[in-house]
C-alpha positions as CSV (number, residue, x, y, z in Angstrom):
1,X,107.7,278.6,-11.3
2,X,104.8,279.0,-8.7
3,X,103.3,281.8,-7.0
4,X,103.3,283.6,-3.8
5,X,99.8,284.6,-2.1
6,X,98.6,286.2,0.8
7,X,96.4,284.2,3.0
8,X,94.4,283.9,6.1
9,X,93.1,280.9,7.8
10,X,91.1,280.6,10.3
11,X,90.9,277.4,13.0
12,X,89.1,276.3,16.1
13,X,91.5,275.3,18.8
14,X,91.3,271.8,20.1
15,X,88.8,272.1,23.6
16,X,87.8,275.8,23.0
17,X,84.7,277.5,20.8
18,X,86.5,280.5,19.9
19,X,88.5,281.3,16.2
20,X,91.9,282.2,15.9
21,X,93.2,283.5,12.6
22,X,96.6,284.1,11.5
23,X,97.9,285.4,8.1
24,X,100.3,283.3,6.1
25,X,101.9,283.9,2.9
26,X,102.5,280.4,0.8
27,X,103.8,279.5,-2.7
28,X,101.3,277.7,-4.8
29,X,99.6,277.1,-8.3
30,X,97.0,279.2,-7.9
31,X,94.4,280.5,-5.4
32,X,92.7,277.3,-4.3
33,X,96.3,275.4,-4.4
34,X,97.3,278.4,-2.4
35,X,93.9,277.8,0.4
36,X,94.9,274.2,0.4
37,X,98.8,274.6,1.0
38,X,97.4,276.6,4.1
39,X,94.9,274.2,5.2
40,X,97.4,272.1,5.4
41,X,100.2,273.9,7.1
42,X,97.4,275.0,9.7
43,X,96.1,271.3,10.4
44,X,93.0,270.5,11.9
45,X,89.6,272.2,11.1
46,X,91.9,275.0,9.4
47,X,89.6,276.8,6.7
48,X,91.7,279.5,4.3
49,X,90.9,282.2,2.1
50,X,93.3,283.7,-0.1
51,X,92.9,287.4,-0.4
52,X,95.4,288.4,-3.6
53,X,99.1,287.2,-5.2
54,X,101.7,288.8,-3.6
55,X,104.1,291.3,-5.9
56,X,107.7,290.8,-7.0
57,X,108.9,293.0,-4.1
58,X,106.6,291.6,-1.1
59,X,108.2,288.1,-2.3
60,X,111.6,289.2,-2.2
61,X,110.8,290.9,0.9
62,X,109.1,287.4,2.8
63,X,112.4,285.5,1.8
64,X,110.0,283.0,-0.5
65,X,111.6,280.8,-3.2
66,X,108.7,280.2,-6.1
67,X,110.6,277.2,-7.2
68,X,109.9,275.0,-3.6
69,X,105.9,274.9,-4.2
70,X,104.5,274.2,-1.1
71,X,106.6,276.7,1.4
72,X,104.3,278.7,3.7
73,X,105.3,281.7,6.1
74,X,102.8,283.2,8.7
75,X,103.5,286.8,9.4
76,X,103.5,288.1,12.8
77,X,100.7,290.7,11.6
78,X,98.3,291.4,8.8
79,X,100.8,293.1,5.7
80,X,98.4,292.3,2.9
């Protein structure tokens, strides 16, 4: 069984100077597998930063299934 945590990355569209970051919340190992899940998800220059594992309730709430490691979510607005 994985974990569920609350993450932000942060990229630099393609052609433009300016950051755009977006908060995601992804099943993972552990706080850096968490980051790199992200990364991933994200693509490009994408740089995360996980800011805390999620609770019983906010994983329920998210729809997240700890079993499917992996499985990332971004959320419309910051909840963490």
């Amino acid at each position: 069984m994985y974990k569920a945590f609350g993450v932000t990355v942060t990229l630099t569209p393609p052609g433009t100077t300016q950051t755009t970051t977006a908060p995601l919340v992804v099943v993972a190992r552990d706080e850096r597998d968490a980051e790199a899940v992200a990364e991933k998800a994200a693509g490009g220059e994408a740089i995360a930063e996980t800011l805390r594992e999620l609770t019983a309730d906010e994983v329920h709430e998210h729809g997240l299934d700890l079993a499917v490691h992996g499985s990332a979510k971004a959320l419309p607005i910051l909840k963490l």
